[in-house]
C-alpha positions as CSV (number, residue, x, y, z in Angstrom):
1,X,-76.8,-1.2,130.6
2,X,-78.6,-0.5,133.8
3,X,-81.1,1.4,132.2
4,X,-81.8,-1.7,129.7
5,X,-82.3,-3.8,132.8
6,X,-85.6,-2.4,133.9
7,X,-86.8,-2.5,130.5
8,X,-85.9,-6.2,129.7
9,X,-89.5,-7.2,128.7
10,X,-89.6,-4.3,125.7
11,X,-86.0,-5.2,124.7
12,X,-87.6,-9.2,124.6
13,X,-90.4,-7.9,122.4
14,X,-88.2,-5.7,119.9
15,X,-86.2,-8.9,119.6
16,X,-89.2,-10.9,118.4
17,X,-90.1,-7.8,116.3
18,X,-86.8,-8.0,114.3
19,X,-87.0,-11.6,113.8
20,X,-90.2,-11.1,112.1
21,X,-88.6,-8.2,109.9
22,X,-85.7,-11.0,109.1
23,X,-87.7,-14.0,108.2
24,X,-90.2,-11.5,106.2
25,X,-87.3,-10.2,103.9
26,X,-86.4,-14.0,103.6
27,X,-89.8,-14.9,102.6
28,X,-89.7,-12.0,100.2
29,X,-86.7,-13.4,98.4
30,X,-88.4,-16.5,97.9
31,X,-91.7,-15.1,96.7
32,X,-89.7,-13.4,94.1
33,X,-88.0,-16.2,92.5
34,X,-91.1,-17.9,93.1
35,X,-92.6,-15.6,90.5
36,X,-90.0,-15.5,88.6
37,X,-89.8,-18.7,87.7
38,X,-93.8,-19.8,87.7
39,X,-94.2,-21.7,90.5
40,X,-97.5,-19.5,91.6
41,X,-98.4,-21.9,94.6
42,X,-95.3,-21.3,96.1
43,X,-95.3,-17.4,95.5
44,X,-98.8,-17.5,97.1
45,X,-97.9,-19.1,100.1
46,X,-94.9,-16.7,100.4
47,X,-97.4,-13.8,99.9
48,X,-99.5,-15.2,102.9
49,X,-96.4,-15.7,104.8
50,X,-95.2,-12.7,104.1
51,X,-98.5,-10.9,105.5
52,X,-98.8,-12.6,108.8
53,X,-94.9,-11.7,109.3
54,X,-96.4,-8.1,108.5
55,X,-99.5,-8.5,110.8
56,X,-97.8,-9.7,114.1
57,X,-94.3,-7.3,113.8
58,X,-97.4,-4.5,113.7
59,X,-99.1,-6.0,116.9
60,X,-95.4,-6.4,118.9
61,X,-94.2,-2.7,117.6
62,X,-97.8,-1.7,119.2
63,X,-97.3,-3.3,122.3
64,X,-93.5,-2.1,122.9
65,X,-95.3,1.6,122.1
66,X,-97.7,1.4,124.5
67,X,-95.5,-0.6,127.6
68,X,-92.9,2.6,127.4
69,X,-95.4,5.0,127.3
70,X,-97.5,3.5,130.1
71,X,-94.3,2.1,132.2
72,X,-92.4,4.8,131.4
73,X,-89.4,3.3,130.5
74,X,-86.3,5.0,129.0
75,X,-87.3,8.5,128.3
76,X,-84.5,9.6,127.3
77,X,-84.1,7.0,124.6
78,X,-87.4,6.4,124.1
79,X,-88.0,8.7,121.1
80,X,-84.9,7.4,119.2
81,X,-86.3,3.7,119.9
82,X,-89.3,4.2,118.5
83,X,-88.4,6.0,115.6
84,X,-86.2,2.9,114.7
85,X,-88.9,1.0,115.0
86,X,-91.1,2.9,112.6
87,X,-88.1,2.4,110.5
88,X,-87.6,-1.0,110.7
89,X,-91.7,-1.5,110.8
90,X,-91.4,0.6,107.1
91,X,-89.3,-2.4,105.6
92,X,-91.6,-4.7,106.5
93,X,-94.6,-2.9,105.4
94,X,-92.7,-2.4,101.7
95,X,-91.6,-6.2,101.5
96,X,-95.4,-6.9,101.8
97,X,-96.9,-4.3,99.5
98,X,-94.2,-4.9,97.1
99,X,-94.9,-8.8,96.9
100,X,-98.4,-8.2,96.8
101,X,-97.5,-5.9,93.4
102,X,-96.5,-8.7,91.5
103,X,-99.9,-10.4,92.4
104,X,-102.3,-7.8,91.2
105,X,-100.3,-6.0,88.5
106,X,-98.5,-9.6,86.9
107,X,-95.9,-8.1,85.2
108,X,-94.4,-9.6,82.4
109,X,-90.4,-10.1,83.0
110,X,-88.4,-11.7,80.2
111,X,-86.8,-15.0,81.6
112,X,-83.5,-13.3,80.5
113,X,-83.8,-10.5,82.8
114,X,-84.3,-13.1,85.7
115,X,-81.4,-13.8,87.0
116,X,-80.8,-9.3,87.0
117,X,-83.5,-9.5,89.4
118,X,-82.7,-12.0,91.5
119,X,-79.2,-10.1,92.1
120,X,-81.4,-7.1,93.1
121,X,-83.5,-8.9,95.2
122,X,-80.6,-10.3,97.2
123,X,-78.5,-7.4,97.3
124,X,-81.7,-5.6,98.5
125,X,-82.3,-8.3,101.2
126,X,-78.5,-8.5,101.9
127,X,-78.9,-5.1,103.4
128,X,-81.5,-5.3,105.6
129,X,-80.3,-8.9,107.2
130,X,-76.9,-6.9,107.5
131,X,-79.1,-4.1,109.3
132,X,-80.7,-6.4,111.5
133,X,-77.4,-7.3,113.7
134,X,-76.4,-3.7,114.5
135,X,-80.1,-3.1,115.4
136,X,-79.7,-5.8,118.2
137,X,-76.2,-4.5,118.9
138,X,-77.5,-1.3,119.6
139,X,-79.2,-2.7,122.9
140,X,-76.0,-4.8,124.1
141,X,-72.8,-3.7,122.9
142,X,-73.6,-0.2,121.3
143,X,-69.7,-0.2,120.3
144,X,-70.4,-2.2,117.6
145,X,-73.0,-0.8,115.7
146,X,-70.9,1.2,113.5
147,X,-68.9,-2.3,112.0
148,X,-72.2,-3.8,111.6
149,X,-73.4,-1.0,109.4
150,X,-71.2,-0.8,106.9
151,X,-72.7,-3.6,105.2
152,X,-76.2,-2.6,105.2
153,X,-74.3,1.1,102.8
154,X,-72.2,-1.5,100.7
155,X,-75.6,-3.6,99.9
156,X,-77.3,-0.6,99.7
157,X,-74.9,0.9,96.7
158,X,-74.5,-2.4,94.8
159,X,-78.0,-2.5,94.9
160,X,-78.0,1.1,93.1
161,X,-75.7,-0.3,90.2
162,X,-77.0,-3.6,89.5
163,X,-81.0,-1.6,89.6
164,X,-79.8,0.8,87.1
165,X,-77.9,-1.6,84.6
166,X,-81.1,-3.3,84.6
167,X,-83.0,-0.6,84.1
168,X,-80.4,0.2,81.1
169,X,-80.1,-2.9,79.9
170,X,-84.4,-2.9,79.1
171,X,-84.4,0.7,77.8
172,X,-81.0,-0.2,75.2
173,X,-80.6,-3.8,74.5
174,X,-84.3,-5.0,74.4
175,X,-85.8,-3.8,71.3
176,X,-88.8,-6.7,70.6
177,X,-90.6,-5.8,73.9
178,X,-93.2,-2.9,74.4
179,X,-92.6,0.4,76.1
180,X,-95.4,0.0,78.4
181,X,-93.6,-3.2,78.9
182,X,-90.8,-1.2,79.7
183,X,-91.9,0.9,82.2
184,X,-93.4,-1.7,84.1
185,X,-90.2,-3.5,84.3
186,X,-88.5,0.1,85.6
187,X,-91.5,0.6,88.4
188,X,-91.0,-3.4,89.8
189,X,-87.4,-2.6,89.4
190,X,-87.8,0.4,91.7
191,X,-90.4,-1.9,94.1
192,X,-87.2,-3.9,94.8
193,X,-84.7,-1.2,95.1
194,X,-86.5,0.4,97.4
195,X,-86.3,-1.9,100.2
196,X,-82.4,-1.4,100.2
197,X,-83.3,2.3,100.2
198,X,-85.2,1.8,103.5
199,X,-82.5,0.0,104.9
200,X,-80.4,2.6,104.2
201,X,-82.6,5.0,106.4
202,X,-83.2,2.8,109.0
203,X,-78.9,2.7,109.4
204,X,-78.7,6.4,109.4
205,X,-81.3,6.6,112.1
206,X,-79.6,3.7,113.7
207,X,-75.8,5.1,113.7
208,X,-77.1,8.7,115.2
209,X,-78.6,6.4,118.5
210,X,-75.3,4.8,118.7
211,X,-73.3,8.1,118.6
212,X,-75.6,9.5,121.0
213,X,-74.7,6.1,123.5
214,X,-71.1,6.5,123.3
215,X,-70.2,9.5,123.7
């Protein structure tokens, strides 16, 4: 903990950074449903949201770069922390381009396949506010992390099964719409999933720093 004291100011700044990561996954849940279910001013201001959120976590991750490098603060942990941070800077960056997918590409999605995606949306998001915890555990009670985690795996999987009985469920059980139709309802599927995916990376980077503190 010592070594964490003379880098306060950085540890300040990755705090700010994963609130930023935590409202954007919040806003990208709501932009979601917003599209979901027509409201298009809403899902418009989410998608604005959503890409200052993106904007300023890139400005802070810059910033915490630069003050270890040029204060030379923790370098013996210093290549771990910043690899979590291009993790964690990855979610963020595929909760905004995601988002912005529905915008440009307007998919078509079935009102009766709403409610499927709004359980992989919140799985998806489940496991990257469950990832956000351990990541500030890591900096004050490393001990912890590996509770925390679990979560982040258990989101991670459910989000697995529920993504592929969706998937199913369009391929088998909808005959009337297109198979273009069909695909695009796979690939905005896969959009979503993949944020749990990243969340799953980010945790497997994250556990290996915590190992590496306690022993």
């Amino acid at each position: 903990m010592k070594l964490f004291k003379h880098a306060e100011n950085s540890i300040q700044l990755i705090e700010e950074f994963l609130d930023l990561i935590d409202q954007g996954v919040i806003i990208f849940r709501e932009g979601v449903k917003n599209y979901l279910y027509g409201d298009r001013d809403s899902f418009l201001r989410n998608l604005q949201t959503l890409s200052t959120l993106e904007n300023d976590a890139d400005i802070i991750k810059r910033k915490v770069e630069s003050t270890m490098y040029t204060q030379s603060l923790l370098p013996q942990l210093r290549g771990d922390i910043l690899n979590l941070l291009e993790a964690l800077d990855n979610i963020i960056d595929l909760a905004k381009t995601n988002l912005y997918q529905f915008d440009v590409e307007i998919p078509f999605i079935p009102a009766e396949l709403n409610q499927d995606f709004i359980k992989l949306t919140e799985l998806s998001v489940a496991s990257i506010e469950s990832l956000i915890p351990a990541a500030r555990a890591y900096f004050r009670d490393p001990g912890s992390v590996k509770e925390k985690l679990h979560r982040v795996y258990l989101y991670e999987k459910e989000a697995d099964k529920v993504a592929d009985a969706t998937k199913r469920k369009v391929f088998h059980e909808m005959p009337n719409i297109k198979l273009s139709e069909k695909f695009h309802l796979r690939y905005f599927t896969l959009h979503i999933e993949n944020l749990s995916d990243a969340a799953q990376k980010a945790a497997d980077v994250l556990s290996i720093m915590a190992i590496k503190r306690t022993i």
